[in-house]
N, C-alpha and C positions, 0 to 999 in steps of 0.2 A: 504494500500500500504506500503511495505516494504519499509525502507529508505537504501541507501548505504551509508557505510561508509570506507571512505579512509584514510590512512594512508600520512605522507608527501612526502614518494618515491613512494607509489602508486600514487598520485597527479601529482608529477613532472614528474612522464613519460608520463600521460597523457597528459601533459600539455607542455610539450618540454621542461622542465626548469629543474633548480638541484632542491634536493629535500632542498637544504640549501636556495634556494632564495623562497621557499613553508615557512620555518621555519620563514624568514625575513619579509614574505609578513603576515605572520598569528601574530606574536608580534605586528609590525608596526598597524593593521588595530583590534588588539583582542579587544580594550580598544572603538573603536569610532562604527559610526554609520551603519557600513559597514559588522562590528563583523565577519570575518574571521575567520571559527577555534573554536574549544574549547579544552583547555589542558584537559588532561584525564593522573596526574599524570606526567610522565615526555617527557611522547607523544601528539603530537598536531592530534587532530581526524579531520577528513575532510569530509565534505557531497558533493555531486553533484552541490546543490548551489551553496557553498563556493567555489567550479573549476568555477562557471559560474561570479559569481562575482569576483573574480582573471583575469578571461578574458579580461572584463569589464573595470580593474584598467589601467589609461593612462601608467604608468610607466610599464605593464607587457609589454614586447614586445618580441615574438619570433624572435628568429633570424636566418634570412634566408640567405640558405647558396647559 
């Protein structure tokens, strides 16, 4: 099985969010047990996962309009 991989503005559109608070969410979380993310250079790479565990995170919250 092919894995996808995302970008942090492709993530953030999925995900309803900027892609700056993708940037904030993948630093905050790169280092612990959660590992959001992997830099790839001076881009943060992103799997289907790492959008489900962002869902996941209490602090993500979409905002409904």
């Amino acid at each position: 099985m092919q894995q996808l991989f995302l970008t942090t503005a492709e993530a953030a559109k999925a995900l309803g969010v900027t892609d700056a608070r993708i940037r904030q969410l993948c630093i905050q979380y790169s280092q612990t047990t959660k590992n959001i993310g992997k830099k790839h250079g001076h881009v943060w790479i992103l799997t289907e996962a790492d959008c489900e565990k962002i869902r996941e995170l209490p602090e993500f919250r979409k905002k409904i309009a």
